[in-house]
FIKOLZA-1660 file (N, C-alpha, C; in steps of 0.1 Angstrom, whole numbers, plus 5000, padded with zeros to 4 digits):
% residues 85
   i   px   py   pz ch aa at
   1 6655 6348 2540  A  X  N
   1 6653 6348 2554  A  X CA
   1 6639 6350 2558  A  X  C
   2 6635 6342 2568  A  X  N
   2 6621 6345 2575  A  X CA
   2 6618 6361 2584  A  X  C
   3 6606 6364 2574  A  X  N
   3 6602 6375 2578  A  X CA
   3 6598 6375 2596  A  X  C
   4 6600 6380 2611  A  X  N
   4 6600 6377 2623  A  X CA
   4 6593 6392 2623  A  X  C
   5 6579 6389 2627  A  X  N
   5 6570 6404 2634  A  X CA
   5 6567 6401 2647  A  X  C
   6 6567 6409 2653  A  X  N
   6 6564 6407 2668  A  X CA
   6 6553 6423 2672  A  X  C
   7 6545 6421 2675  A  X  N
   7 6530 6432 2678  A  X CA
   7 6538 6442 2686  A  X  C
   8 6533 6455 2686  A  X  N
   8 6532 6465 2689  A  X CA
   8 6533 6463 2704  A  X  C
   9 6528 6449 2714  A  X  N
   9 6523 6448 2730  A  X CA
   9 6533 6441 2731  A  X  C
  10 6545 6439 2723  A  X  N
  10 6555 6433 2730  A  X CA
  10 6569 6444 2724  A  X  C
  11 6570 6457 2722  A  X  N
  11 6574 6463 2721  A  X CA
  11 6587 6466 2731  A  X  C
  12 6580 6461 2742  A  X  N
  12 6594 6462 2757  A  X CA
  12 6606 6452 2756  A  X  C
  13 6596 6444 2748  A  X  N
  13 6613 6428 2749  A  X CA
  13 6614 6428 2737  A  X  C
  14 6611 6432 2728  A  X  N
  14 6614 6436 2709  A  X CA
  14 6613 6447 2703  A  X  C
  15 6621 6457 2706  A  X  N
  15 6620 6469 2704  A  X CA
  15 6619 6472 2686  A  X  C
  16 6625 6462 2678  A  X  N
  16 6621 6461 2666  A  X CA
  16 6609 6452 2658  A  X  C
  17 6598 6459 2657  A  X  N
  17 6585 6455 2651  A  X CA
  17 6589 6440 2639  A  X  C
  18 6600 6445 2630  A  X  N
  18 6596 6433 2620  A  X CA
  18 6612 6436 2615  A  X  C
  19 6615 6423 2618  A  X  N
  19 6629 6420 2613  A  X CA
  19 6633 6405 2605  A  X  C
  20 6645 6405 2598  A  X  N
  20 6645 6395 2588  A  X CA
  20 6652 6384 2597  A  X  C
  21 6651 6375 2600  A  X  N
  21 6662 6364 2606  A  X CA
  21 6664 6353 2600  A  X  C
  22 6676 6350 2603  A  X  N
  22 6676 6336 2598  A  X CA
  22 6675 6323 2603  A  X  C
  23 6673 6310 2602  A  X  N
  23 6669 6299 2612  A  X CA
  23 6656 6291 2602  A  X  C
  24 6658 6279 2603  A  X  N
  24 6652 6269 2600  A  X CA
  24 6639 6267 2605  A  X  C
  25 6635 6271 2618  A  X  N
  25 6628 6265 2628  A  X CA
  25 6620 6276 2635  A  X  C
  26 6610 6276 2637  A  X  N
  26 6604 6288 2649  A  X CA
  26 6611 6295 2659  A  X  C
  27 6615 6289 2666  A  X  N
  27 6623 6288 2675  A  X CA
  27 6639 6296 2671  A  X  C
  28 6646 6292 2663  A  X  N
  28 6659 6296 2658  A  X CA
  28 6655 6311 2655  A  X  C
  29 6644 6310 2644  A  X  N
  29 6639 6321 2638  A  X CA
  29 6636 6337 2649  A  X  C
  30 6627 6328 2658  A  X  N
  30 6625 6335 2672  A  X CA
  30 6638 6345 2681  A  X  C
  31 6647 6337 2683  A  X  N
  31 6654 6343 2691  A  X CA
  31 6667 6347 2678  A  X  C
  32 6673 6344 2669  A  X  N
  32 6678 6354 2660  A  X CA
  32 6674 6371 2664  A  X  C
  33 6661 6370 2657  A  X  N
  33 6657 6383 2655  A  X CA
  33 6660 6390 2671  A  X  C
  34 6658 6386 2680  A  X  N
  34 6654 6390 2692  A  X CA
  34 6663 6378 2709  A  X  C
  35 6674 6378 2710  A  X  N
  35 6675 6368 2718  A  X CA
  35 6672 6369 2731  A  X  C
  36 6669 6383 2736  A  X  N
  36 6662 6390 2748  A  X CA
  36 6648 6384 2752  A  X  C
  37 6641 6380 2746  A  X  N
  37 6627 6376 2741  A  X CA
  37 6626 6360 2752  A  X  C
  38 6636 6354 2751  A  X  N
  38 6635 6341 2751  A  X CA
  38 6626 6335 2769  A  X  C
  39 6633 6346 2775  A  X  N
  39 6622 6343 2792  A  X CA
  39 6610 6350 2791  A  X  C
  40 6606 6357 2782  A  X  N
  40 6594 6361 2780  A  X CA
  40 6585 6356 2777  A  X  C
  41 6587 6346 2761  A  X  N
  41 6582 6339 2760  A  X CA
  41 6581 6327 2757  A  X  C
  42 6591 6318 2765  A  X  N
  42 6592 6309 2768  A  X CA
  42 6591 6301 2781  A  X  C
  43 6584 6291 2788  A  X  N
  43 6582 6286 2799  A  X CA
  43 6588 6281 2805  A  X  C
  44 6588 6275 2818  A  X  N
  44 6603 6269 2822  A  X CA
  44 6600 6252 2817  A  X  C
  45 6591 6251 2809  A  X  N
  45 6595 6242 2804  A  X CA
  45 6600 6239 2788  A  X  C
  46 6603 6249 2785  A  X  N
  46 6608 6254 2769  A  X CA
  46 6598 6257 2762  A  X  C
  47 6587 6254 2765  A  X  N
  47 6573 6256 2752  A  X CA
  47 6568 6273 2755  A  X  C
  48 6562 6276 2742  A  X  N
  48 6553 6291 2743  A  X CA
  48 6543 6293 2753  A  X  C
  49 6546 6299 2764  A  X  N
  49 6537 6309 2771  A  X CA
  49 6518 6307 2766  A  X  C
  50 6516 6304 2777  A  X  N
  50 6503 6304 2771  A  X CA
  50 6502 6322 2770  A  X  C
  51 6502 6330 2773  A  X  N
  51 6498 6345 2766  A  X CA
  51 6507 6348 2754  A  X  C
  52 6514 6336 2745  A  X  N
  52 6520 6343 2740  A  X CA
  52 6514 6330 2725  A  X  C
  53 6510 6342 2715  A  X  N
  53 6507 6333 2702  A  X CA
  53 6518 6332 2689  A  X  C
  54 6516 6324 2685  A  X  N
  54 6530 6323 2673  A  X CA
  54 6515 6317 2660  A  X  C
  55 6520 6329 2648  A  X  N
  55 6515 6322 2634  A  X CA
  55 6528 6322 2623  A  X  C
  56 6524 6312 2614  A  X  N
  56 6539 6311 2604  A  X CA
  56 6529 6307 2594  A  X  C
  57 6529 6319 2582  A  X  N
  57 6522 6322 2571  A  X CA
  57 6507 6318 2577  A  X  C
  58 6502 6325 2587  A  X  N
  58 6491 6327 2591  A  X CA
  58 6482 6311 2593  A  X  C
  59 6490 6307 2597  A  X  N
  59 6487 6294 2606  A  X CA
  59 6494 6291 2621  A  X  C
  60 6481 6293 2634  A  X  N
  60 6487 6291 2647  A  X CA
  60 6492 6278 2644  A  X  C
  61 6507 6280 2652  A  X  N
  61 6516 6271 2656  A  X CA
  61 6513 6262 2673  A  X  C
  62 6511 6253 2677  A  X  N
  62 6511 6248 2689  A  X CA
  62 6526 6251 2699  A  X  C
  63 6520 6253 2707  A  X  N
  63 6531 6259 2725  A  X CA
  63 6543 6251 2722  A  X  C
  64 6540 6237 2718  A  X  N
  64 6554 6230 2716  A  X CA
  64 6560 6229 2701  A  X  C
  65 6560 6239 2695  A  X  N
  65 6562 6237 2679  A  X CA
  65 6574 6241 2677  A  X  C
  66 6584 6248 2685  A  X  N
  66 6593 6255 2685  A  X CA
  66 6603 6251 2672  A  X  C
  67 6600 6239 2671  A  X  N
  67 6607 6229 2660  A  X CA
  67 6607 6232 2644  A  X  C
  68 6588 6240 2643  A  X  N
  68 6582 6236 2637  A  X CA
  68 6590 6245 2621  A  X  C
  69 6595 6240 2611  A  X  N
  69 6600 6247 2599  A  X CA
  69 6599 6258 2593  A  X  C
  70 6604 6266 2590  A  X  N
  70 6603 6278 2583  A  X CA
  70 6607 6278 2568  A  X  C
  71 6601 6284 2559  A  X  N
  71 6608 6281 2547  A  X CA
  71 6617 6297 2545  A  X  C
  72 6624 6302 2535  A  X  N
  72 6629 6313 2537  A  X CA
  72 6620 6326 2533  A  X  C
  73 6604 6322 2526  A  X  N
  73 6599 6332 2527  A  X CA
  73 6590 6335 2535  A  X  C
  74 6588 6324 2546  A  X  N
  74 6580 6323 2556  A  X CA
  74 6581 6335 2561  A  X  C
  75 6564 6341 2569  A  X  N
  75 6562 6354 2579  A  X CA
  75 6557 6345 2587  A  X  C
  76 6564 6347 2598  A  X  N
  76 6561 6345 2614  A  X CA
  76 6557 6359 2625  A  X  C
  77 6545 6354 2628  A  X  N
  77 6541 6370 2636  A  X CA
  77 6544 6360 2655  A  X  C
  78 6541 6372 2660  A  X  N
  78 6543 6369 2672  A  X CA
  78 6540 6377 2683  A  X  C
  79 6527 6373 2692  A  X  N
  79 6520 6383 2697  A  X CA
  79 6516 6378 2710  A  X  C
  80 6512 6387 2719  A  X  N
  80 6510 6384 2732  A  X CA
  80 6491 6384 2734  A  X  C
  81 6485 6371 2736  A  X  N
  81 6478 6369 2737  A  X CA
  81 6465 6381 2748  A  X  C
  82 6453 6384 2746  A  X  N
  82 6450 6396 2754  A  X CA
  82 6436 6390 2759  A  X  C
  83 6436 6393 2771  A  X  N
  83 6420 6386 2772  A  X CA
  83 6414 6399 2785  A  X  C
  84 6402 6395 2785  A  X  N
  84 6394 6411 2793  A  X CA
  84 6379 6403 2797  A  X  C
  85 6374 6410 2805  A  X  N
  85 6357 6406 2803  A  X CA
  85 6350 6420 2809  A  X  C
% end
């Protein structure tokens, strides 16, 4: 199963930091671990939240990748983007 981490700043809609899921796909993988998640960070057009980043074995995934493959030892992190000035 795909390792699913989600940051410390999304703690309120993933109360569990790093969990095992199963799913083919980002997306599958995504809401497995977490199906509460899915208005948070998802758009009303199905793609990732621009404040919200997705890496799978530490390569950013694109807003519409939801598709994009997982293998079973793949780590998928998953974090809420932070910006300040």
């Amino acid at each position: 199963m795909a390792k699913v981490i989600f940051t410390s700043h999304l703690k309120s809609v993933a109360p569990d930091v790093a969990v095992d899921a199963p799913g083919g796909s980002v997306g599958a993988a995504i809401f497995a671990a977490h199906p509460a998640v899915r208005g948070y960070v998802l758009d009303d057009q199905g793609r990732l939240r621009l404040h919200i980043a997705v890496f799978v074995d530490g390569v950013h995934v694109r807003r519409d990748a939801l598709d994009h493959p997982l293998r079973s030892d793949s780590e998928l992190y998953i974090m809420q983007a932070l910006s300040g000035g």
